[in-house]
PDB file of N, CA, C and O in Angstrom:
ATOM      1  N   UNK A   1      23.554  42.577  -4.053  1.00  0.00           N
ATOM      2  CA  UNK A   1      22.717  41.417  -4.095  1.00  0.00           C
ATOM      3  C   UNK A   1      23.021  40.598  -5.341  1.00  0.00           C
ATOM      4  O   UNK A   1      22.800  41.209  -6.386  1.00  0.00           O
ATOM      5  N   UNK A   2      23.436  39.465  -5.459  1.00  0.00           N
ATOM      6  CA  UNK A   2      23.100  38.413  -6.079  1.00  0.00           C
ATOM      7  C   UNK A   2      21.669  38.367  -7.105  1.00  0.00           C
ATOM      8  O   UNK A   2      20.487  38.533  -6.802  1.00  0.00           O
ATOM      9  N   UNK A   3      22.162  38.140  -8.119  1.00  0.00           N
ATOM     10  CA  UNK A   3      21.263  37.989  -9.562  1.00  0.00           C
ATOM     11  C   UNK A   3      20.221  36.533  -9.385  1.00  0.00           C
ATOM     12  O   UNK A   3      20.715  35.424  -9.183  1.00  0.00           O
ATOM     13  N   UNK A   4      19.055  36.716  -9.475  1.00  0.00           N
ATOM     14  CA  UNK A   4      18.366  35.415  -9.106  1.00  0.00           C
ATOM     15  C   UNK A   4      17.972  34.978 -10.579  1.00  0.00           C
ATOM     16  O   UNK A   4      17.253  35.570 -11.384  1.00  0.00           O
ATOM     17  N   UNK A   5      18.628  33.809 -10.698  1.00  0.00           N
ATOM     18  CA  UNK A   5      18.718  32.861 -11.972  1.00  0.00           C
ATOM     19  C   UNK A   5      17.238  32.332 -12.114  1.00  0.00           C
ATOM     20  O   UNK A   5      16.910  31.396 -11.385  1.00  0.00           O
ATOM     21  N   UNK A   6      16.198  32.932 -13.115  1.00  0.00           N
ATOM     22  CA  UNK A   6      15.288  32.436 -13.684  1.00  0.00           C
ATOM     23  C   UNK A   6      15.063  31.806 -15.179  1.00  0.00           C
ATOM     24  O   UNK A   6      14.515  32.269 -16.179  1.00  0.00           O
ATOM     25  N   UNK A   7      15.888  30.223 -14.849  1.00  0.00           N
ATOM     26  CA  UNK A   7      15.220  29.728 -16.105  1.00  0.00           C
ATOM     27  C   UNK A   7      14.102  29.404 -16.980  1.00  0.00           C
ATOM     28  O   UNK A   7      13.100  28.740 -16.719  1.00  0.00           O
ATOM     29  N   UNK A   8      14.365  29.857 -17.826  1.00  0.00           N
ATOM     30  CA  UNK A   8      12.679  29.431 -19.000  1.00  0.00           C
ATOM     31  C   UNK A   8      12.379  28.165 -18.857  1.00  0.00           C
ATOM     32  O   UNK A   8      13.419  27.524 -18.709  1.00  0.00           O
ATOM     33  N   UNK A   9      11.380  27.455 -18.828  1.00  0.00           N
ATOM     34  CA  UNK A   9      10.720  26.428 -18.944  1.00  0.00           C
ATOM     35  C   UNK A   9      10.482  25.990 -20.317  1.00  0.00           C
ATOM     36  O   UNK A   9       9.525  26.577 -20.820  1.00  0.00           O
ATOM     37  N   UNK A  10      10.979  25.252 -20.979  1.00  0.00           N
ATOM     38  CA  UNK A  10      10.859  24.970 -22.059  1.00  0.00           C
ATOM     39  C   UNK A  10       9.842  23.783 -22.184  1.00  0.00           C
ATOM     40  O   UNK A  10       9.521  23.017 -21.276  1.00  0.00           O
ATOM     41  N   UNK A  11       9.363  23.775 -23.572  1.00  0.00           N
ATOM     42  CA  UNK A  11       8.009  22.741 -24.207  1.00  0.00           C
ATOM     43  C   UNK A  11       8.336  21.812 -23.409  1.00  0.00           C
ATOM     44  O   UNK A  11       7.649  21.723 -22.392  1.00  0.00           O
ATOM     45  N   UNK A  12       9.670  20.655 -23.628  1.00  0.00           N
ATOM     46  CA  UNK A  12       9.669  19.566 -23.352  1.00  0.00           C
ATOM     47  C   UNK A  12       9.935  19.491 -21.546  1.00  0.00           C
ATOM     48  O   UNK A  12       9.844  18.543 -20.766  1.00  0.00           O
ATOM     49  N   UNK A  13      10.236  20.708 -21.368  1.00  0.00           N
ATOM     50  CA  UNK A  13       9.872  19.982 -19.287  1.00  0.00           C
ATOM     51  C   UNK A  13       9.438  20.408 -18.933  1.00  0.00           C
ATOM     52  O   UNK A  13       9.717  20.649 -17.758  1.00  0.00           O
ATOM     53  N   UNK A  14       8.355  20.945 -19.484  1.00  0.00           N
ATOM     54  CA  UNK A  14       6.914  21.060 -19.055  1.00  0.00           C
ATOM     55  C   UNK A  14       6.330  20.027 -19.654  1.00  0.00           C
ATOM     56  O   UNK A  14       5.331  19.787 -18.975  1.00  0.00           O
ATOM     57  N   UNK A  15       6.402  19.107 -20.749  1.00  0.00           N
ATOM     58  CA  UNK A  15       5.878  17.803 -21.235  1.00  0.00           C
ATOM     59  C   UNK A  15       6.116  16.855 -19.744  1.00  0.00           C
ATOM     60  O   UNK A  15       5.218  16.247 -19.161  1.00  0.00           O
ATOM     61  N   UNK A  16       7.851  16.934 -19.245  1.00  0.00           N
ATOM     62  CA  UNK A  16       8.213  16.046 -18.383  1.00  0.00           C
ATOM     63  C   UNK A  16       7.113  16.028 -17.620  1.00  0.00           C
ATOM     64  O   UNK A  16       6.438  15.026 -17.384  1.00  0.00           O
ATOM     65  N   UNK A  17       6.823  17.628 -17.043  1.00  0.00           N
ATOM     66  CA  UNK A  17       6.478  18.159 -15.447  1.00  0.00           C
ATOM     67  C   UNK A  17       4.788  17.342 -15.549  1.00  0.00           C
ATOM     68  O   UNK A  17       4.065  17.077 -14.590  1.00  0.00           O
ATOM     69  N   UNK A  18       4.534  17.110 -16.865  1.00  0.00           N
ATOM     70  CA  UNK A  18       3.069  16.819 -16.975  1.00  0.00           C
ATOM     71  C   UNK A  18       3.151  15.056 -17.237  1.00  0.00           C
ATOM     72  O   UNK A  18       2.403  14.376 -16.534  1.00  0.00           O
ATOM     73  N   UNK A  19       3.717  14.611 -17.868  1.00  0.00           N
ATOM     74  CA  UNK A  19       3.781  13.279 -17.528  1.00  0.00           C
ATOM     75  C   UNK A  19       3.969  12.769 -16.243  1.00  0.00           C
ATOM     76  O   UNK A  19       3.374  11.766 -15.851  1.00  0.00           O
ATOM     77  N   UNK A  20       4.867  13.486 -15.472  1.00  0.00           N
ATOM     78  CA  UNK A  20       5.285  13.431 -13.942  1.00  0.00           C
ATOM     79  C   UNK A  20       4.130  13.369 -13.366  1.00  0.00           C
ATOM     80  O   UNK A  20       3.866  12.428 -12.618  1.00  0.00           O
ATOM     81  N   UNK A  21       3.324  14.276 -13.598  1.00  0.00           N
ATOM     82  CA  UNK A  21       2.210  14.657 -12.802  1.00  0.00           C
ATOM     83  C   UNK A  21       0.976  13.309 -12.925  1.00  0.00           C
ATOM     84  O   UNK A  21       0.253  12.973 -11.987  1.00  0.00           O
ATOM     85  N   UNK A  22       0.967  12.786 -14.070  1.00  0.00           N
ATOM     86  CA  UNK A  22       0.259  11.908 -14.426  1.00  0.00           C
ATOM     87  C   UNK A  22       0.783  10.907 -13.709  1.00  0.00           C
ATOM     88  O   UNK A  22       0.222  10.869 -12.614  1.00  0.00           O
ATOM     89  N   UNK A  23       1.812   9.867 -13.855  1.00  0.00           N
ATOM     90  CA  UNK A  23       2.101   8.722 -12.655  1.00  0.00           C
ATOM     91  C   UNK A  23       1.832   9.219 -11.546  1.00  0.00           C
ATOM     92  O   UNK A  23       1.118   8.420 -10.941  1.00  0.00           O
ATOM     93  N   UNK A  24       2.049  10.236 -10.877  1.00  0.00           N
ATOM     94  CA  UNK A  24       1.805  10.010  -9.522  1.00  0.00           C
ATOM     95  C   UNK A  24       0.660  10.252  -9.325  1.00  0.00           C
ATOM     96  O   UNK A  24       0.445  10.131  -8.119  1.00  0.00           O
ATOM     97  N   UNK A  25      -0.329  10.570  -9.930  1.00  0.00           N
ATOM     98  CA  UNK A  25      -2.013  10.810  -9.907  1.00  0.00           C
ATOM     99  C   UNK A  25      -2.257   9.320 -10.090  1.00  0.00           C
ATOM    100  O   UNK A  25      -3.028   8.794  -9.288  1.00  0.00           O
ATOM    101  N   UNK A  26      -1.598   8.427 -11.220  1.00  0.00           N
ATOM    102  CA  UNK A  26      -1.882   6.836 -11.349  1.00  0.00           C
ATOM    103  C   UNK A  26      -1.557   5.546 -10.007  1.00  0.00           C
ATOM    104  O   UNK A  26      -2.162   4.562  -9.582  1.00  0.00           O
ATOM    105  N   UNK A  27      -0.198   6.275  -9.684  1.00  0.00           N
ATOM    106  CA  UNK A  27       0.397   5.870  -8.605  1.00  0.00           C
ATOM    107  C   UNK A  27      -0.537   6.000  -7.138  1.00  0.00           C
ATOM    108  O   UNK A  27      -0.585   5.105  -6.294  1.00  0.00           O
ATOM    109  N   UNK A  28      -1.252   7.303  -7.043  1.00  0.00           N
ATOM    110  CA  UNK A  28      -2.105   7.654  -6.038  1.00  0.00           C
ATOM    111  C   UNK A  28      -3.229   6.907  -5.933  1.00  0.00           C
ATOM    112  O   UNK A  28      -3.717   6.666  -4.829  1.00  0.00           O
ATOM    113  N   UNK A  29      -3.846   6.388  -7.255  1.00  0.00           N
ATOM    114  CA  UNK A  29      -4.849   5.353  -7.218  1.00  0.00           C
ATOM    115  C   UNK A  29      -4.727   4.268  -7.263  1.00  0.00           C
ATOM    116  O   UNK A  29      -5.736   3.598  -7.040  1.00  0.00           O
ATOM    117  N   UNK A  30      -3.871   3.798  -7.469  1.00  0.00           N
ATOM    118  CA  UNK A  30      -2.796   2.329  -7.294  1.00  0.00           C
ATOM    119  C   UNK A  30      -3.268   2.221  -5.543  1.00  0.00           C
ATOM    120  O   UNK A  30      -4.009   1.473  -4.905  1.00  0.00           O
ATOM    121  N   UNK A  31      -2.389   3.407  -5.205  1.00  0.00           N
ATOM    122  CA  UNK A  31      -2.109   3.181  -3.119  1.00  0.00           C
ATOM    123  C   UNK A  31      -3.565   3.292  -2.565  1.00  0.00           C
ATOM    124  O   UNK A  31      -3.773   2.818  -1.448  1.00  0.00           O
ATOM    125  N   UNK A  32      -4.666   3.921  -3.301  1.00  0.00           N
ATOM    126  CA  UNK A  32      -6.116   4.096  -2.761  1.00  0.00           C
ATOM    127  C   UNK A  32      -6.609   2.510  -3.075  1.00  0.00           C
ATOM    128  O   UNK A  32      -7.156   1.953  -2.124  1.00  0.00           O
ATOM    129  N   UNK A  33      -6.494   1.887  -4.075  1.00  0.00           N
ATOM    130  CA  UNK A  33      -7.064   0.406  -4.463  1.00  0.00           C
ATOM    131  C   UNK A  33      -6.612  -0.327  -3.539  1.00  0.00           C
ATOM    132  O   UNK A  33      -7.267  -1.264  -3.084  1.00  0.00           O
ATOM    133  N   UNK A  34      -5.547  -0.042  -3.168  1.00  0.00           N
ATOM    134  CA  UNK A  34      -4.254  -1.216  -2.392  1.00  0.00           C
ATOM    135  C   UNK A  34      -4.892  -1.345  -0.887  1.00  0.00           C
ATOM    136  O   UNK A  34      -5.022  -2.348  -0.184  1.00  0.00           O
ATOM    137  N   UNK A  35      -5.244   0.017  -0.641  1.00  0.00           N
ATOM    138  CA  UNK A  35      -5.586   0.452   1.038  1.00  0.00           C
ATOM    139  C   UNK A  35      -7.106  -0.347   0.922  1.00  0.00           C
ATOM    140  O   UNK A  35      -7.296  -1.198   1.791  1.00  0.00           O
ATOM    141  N   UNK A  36      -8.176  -0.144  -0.063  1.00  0.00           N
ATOM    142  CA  UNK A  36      -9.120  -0.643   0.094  1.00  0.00           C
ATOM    143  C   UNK A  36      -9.035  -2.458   0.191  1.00  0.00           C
ATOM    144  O   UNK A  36      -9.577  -3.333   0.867  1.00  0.00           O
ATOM    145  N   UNK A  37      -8.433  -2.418  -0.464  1.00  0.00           N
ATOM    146  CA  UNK A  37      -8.309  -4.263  -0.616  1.00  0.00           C
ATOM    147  C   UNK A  37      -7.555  -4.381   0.895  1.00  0.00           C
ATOM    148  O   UNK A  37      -8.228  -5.058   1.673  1.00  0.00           O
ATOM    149  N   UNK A  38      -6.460  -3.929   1.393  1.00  0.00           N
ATOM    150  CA  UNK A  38      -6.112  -4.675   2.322  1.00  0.00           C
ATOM    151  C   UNK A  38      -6.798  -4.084   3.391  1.00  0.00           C
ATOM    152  O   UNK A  38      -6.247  -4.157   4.489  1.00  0.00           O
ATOM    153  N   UNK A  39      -8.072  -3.414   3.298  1.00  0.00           N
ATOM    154  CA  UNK A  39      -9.196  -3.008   4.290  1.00  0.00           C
ATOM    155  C   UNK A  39     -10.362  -3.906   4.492  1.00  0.00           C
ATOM    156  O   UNK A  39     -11.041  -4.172   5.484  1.00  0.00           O
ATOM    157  N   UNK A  40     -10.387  -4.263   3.348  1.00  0.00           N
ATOM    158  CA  UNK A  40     -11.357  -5.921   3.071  1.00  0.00           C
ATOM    159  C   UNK A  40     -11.141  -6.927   3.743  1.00  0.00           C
ATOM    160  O   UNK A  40     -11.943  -7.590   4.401  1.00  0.00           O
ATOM    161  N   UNK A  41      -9.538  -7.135   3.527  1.00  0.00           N
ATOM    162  CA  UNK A  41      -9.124  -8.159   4.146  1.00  0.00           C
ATOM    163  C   UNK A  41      -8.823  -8.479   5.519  1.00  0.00           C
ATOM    164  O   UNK A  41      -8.668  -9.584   6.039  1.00  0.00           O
ATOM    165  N   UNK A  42      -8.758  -7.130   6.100  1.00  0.00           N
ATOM    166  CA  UNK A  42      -8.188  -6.877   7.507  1.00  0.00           C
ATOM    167  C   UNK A  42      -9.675  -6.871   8.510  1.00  0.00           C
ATOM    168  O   UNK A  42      -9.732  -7.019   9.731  1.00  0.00           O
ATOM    169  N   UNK A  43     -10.889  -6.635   7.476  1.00  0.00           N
ATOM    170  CA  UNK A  43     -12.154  -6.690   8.006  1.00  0.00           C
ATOM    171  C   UNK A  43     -12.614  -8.210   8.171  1.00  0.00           C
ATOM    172  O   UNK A  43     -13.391  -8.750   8.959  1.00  0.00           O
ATOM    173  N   UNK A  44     -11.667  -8.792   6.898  1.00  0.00           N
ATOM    174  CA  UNK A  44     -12.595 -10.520   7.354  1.00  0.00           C
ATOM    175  C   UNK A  44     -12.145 -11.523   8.393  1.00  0.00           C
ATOM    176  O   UNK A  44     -12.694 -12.455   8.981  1.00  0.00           O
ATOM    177  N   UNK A  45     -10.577 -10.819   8.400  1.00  0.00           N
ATOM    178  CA  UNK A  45      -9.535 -11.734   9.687  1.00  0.00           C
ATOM    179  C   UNK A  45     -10.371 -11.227  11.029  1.00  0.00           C
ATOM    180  O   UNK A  45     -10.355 -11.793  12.122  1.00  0.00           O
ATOM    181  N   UNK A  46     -11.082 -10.065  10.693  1.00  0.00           N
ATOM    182  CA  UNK A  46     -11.156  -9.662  11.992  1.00  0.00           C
ATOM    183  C   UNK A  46     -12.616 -10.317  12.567  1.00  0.00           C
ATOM    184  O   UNK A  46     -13.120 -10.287  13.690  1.00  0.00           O
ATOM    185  N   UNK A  47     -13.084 -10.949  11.232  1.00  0.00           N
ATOM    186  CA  UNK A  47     -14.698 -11.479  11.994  1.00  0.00           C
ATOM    187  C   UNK A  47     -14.407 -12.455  12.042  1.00  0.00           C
ATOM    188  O   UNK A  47     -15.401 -13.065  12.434  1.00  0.00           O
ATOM    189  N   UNK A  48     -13.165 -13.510  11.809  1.00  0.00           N
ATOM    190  CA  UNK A  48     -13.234 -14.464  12.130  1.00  0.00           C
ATOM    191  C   UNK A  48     -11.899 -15.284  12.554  1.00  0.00           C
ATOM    192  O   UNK A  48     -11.009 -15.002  11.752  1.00  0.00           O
ATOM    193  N   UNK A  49     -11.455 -16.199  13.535  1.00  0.00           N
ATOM    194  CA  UNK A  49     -10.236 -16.740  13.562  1.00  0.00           C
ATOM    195  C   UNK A  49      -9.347 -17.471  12.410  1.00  0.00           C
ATOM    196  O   UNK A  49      -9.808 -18.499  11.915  1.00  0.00           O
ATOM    197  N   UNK A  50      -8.069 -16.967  11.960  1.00  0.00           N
ATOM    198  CA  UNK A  50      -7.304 -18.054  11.229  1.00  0.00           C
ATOM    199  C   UNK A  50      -6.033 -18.925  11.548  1.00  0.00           C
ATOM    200  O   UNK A  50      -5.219 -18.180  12.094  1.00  0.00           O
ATOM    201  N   UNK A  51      -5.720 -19.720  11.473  1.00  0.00           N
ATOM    202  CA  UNK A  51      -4.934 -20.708  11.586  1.00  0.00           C
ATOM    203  C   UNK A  51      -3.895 -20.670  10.995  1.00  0.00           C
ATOM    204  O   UNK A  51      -4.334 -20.272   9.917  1.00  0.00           O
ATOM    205  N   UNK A  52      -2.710 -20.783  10.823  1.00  0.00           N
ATOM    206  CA  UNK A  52      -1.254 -21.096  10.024  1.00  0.00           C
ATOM    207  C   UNK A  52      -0.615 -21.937  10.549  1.00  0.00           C
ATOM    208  O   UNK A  52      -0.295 -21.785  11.728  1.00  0.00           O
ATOM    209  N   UNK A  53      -0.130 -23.385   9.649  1.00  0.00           N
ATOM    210  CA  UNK A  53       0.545 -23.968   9.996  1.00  0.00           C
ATOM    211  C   UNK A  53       1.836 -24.197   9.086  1.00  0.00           C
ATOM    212  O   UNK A  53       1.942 -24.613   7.932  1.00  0.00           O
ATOM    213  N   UNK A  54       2.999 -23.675  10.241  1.00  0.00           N
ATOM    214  CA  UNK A  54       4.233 -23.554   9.220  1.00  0.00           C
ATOM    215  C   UNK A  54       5.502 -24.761   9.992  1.00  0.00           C
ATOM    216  O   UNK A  54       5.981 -24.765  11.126  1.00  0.00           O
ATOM    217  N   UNK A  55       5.709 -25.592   8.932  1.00  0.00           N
ATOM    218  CA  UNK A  55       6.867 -26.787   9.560  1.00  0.00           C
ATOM    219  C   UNK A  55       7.834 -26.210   8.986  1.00  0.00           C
ATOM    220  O   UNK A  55       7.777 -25.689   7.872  1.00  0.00           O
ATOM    221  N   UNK A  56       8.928 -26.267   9.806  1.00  0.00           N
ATOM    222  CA  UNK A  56       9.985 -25.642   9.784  1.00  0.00           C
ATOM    223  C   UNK A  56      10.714 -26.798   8.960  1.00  0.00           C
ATOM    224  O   UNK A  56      10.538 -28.001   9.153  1.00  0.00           O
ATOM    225  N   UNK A  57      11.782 -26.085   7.762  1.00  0.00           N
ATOM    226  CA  UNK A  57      12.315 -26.780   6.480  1.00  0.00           C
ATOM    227  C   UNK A  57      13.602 -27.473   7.192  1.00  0.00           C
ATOM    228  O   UNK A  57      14.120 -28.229   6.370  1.00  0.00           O
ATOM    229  N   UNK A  58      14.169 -27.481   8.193  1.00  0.00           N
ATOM    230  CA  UNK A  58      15.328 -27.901   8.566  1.00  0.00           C
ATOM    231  C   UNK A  58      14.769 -29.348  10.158  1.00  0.00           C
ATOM    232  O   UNK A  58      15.341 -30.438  10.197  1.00  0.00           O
ATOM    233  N   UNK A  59      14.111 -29.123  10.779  1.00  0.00           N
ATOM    234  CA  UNK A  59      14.069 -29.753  12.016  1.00  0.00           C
ATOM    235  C   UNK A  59      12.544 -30.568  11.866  1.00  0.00           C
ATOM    236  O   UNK A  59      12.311 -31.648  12.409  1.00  0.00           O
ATOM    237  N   UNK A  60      11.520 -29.768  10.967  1.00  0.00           N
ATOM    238  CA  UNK A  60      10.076 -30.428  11.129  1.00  0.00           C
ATOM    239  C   UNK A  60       9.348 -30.029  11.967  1.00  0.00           C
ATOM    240  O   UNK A  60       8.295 -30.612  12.229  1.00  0.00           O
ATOM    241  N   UNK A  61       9.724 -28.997  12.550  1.00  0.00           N
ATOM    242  CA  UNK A  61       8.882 -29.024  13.630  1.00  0.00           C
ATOM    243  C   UNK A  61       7.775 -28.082  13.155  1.00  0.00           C
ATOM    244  O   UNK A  61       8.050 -27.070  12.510  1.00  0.00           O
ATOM    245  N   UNK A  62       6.421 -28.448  13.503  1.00  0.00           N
ATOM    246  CA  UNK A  62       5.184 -27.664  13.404  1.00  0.00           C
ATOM    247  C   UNK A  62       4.810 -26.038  14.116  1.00  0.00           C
ATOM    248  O   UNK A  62       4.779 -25.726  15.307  1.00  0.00           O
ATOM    249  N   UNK A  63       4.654 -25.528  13.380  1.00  0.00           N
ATOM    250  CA  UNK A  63       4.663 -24.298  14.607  1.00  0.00           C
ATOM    251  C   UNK A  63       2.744 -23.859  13.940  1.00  0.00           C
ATOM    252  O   UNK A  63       2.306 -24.093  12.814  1.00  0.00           O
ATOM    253  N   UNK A  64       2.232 -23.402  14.754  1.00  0.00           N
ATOM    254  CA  UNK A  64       0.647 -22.942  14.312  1.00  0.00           C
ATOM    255  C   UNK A  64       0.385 -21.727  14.934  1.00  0.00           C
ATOM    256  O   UNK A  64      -0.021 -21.412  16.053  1.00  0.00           O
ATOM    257  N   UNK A  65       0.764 -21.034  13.791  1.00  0.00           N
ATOM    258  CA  UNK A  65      -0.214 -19.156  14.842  1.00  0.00           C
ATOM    259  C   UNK A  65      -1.761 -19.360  14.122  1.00  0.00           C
ATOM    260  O   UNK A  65      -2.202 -19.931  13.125  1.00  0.00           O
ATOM    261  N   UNK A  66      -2.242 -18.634  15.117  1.00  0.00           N
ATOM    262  CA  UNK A  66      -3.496 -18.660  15.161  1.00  0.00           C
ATOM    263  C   UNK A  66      -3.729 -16.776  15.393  1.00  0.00           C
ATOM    264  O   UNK A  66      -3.146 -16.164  16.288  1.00  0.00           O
ATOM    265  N   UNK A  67      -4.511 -16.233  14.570  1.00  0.00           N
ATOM    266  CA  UNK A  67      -5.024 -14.705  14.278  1.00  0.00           C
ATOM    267  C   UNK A  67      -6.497 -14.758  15.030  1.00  0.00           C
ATOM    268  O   UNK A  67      -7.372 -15.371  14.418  1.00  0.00           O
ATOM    269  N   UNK A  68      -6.799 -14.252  16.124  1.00  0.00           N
ATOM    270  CA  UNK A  68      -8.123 -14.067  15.978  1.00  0.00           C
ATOM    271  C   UNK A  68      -7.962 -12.394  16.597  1.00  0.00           C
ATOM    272  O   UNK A  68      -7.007 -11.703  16.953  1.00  0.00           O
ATOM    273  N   UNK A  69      -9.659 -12.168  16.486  1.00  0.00           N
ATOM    274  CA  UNK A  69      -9.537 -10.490  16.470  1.00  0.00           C
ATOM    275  C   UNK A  69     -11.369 -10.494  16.842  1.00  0.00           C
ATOM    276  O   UNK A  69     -12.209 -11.388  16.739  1.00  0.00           O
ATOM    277  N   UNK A  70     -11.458  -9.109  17.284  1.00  0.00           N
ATOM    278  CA  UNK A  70     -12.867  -9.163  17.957  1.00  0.00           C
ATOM    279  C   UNK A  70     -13.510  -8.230  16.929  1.00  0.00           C
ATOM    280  O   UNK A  70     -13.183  -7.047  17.019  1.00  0.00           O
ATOM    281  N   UNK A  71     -14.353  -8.564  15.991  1.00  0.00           N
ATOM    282  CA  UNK A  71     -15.301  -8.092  15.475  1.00  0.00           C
ATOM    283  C   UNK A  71     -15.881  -6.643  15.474  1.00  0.00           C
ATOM    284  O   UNK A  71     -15.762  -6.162  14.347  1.00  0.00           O
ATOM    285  N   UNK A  72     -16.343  -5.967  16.169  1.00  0.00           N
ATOM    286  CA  UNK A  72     -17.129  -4.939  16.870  1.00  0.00           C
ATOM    287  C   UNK A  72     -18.358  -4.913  15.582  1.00  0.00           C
ATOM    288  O   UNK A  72     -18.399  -4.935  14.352  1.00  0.00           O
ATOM    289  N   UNK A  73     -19.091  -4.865  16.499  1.00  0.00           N
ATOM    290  CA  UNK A  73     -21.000  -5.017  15.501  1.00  0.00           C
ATOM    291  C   UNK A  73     -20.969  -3.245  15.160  1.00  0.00           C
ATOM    292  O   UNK A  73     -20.501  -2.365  15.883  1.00  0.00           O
ATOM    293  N   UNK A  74     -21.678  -3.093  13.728  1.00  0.00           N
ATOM    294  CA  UNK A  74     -21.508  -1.930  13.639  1.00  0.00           C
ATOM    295  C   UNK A  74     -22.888  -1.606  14.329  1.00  0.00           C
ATOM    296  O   UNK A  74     -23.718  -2.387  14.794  1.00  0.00           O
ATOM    297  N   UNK A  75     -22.894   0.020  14.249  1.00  0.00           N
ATOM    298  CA  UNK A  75     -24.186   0.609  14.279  1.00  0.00           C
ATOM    299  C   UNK A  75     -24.585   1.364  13.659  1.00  0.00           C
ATOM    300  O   UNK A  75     -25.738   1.758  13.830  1.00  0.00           O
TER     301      UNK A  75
END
C-alpha cells in the first residue's frame, strides 16, 4: 500500500482557509440581499402592467413590449 501524504496545516493557511471562509459567508449575503430586492421588484411588475419603448438606433423604428402579470391576492 501506498503511504498517504498528510500535510501539516500551517498558521498562514489556515489564516487563508479563514479569510476564505469569511468572503463567501459575505458573498452569501450579498446573493440573499440581491434575491430579496429582485423579489420586490418581480412583486411590483407583477401587480401592475409596464410598458417599454425601444427605437431601434439604425432604422427608427419603435418597438413597445409591454410586461403585464396577474397579481394573485394573498391570503
Amino acid at each position: 500500500m501506498a503511504k498517504e501524504d498528510n500535510p501539516k496545516v500551517t498558521q498562514e493557511q489556515s489564516a487563508d482557509v479563514d479569510r476564505l471562509r469569511k468572503r463567501l459567508e459575505l458573498m452569501d449575503e450579498r446573493l440573499d440581499n440581491l434575491d430579496s430586492m429582485v423579489t420586490a421588484v418581480v412583486e411590483r411588475v407583477m401587480s401592475q402592467p409596464i410598458s417599454i419603448s425601444i427605437t431601434c438606433p439604425r432604422c427608427g423604428h419603435v418597438m413597445d413590449i409591454v410586461l403585464s402579470g396577474v397579481h394573485k391576492p394573498k391570503k
